[in-house]
C-alpha positions as CSV (number, residue, x, y, z in Angstrom):
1,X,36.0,282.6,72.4
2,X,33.3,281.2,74.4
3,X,32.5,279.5,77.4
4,X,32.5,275.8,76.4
5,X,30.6,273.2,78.9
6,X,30.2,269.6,78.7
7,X,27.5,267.3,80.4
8,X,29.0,265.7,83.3
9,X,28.0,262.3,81.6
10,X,30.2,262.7,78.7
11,X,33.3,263.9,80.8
12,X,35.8,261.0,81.5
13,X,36.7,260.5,85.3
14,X,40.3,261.8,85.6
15,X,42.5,263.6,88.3
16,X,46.1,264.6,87.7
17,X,48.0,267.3,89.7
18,X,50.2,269.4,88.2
19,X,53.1,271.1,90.3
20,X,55.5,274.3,89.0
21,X,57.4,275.4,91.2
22,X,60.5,276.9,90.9
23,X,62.6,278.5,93.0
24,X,65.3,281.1,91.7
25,X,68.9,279.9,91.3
26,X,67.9,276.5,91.5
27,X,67.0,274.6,88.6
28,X,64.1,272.5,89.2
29,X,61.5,269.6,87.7
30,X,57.9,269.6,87.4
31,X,56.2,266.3,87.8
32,X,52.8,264.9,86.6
33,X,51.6,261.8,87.9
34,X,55.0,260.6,88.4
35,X,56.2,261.1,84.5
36,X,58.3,264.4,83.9
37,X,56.2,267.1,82.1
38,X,59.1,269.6,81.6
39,X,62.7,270.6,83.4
40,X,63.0,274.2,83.8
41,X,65.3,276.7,84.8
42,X,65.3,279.7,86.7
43,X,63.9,282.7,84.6
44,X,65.8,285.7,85.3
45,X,63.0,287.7,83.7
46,X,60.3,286.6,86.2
47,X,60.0,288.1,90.0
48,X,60.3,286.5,93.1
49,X,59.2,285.8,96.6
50,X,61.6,286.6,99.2
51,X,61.9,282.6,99.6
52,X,63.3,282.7,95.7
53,X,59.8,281.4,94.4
54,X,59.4,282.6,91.0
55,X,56.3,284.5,90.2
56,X,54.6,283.6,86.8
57,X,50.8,284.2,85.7
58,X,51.4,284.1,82.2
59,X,53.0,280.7,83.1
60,X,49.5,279.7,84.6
61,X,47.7,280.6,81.7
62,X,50.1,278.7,79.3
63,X,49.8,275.6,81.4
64,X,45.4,276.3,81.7
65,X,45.9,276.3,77.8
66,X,48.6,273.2,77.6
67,X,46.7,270.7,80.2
68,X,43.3,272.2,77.8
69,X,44.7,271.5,74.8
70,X,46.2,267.8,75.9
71,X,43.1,266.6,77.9
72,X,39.9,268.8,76.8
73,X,38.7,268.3,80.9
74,X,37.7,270.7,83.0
75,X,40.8,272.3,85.1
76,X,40.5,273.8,88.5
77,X,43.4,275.3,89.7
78,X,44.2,274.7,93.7
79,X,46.8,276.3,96.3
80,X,48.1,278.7,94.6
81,X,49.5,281.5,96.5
82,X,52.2,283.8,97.8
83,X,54.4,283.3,100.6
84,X,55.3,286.7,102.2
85,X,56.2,288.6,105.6
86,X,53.2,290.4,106.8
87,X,53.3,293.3,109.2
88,X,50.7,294.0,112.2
89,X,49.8,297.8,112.1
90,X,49.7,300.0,115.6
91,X,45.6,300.0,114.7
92,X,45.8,296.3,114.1
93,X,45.4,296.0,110.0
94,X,47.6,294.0,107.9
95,X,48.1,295.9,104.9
96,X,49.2,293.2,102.2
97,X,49.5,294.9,98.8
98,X,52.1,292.3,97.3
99,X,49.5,289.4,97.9
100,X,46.5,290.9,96.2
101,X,48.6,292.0,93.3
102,X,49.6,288.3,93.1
103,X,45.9,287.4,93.6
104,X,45.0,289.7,90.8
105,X,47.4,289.2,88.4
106,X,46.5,285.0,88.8
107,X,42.8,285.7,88.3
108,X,43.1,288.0,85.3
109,X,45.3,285.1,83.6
110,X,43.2,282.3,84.1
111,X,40.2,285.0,82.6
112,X,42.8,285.1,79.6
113,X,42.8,281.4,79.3
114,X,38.8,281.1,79.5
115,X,38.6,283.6,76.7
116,X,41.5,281.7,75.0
117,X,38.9,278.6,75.3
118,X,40.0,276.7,79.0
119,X,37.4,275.6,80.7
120,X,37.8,276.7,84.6
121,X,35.8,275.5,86.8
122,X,37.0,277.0,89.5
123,X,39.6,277.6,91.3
124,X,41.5,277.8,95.4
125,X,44.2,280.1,97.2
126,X,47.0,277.9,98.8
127,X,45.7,278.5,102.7
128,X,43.0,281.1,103.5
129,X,44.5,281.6,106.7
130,X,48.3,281.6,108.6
131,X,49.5,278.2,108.6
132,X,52.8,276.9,109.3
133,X,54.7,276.5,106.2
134,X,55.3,272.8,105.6
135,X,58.9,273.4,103.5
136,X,60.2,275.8,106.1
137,X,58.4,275.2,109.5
138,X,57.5,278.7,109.5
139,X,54.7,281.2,110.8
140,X,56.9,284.2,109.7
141,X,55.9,282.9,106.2
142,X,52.2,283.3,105.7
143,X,50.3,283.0,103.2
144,X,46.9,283.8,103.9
145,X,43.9,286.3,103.5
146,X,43.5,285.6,107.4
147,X,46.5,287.2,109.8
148,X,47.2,283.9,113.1
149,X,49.1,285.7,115.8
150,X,51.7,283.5,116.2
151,X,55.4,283.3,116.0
152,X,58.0,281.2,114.8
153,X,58.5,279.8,118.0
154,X,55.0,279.4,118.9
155,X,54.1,282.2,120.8
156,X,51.1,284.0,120.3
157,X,47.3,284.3,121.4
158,X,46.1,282.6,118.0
159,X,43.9,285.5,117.3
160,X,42.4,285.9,113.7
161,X,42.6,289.1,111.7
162,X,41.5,289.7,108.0
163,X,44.1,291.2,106.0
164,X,43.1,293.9,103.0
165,X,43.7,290.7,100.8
166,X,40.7,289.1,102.3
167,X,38.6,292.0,101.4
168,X,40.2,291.4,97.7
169,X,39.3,288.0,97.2
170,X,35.7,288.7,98.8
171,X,35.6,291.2,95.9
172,X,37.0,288.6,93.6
173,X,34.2,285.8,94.2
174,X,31.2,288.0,94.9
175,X,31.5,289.8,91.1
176,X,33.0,286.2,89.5
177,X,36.8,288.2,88.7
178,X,34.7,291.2,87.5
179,X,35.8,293.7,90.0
180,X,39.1,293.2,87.8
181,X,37.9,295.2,85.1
C-alpha cells in the first residue's frame, strides 16, 4: 500500500502514550491514558531479555496497525529498546550483536506496518547512550548504541565508546531502513 500523508492542518492535535511491557512470568497490564487497553500474559512463544522482558516486533507492528486503524494519526514510536550486559573487548570494542538484531527486527516491522498502510513518522531508541536504568538502578543494564564506563557502584572514568550497534543505527537512518534489504 502506499505512503499516505495528511496536511498538518487537517490532523487533529492529539498525544497518547502507549506502554507494553511485559515481563515473563509475570502477568502484566498495558495502560493508555489511564483507561486499560488490554491485560496480557506472558507469551511462552516470545524471547526474552535476561531481565524477563519479552521481545515482540510482530507485537509492534500489530499495535502500529491497531492505534492506525482506531485513530488514523500519525504514530511515532519512542524508547524502544533492549536492555542487555555488554562486554568491553581487550582492544576496547563492544561487540553487541543481540541489540542490533533487536534494532533490526523493530525497524523491519514498523516497514511492515507502513506497507500495511501506518503512517510513521518516525521513530526513537530508548537511550542512545548508558544510562542508569530507572526500574533497577543499574549501569550493568545498558541500553545504548553508546558504551559509559561506569559500574554499578559508580566507579568508572565516564568515558564514551560507540558500540557496533551505533554503526547499525547510523546505517539505519542514513539509507531511511534500507540497508535492511
Amino acid at each position: 500500500m502506499p505512503y499516505r500523508s495528511r496536511s498538518p492542518s487537517t490532523q487533529p492535535s492529539r498525544s497518547s502514550s502507549i506502554s507494553l511491557m511485559t515481563r515473563a512470568g509475570t502477568p502484566a497490564t498495558t495502560v493508555m491514558g489511564g483507561t486499560s487497553l488490554v491485560t496480557t500474559a506472558p507469551n511462552p512463544y516470545l524471547e526474552t531479555s535476561a531481565w524477563g522482558w519479552q521481545i515482540d516486533p510482530m507485537g509492534l507492528r500489530f499495535t502500529l496497525n491497531e492505534l492506525w486503524d482506531r485513530y488514523e494519526v500519525p504514530l511515532f514510536p519512542v524508547e524502544n529498546g533492549l536492555g542487555a550486559h555488554d562486554t568491553v573487548e581487550a582492544d576496547g570494542s563492544i561487540h553487541d550483536p543481540y541489540r542490533i538484531d533487536y534494532l533490526h527486527r523493530h525497524v523491519a516491522a514498523m516497514r511492515e506496518a507502513i506497507r500495511d498502510g501506518v503512517d510513521v513518522m518516525g521513530y526513537t531508541w530508548w537511550g542512545l547512550i548508558d544510562i542508569v536504568g530507572a526500574g533497577t538502578f543499574q549501569m550493568s543494564k545498558r541500553y545504548g548504541f553508546i558504551y559509559v564506563d561506569k559500574d554499578d557502584e559508580g566507579h568508572g572514568t565516564l568515558a564514551r565508546t560507540r558500540k557496533d550497534s551505533f554503526y547499525a543505527y547510523q546505517r539505519i537512518i542514513a539509507s531511511n531502513g534500507k540497508c535492511l534489504d
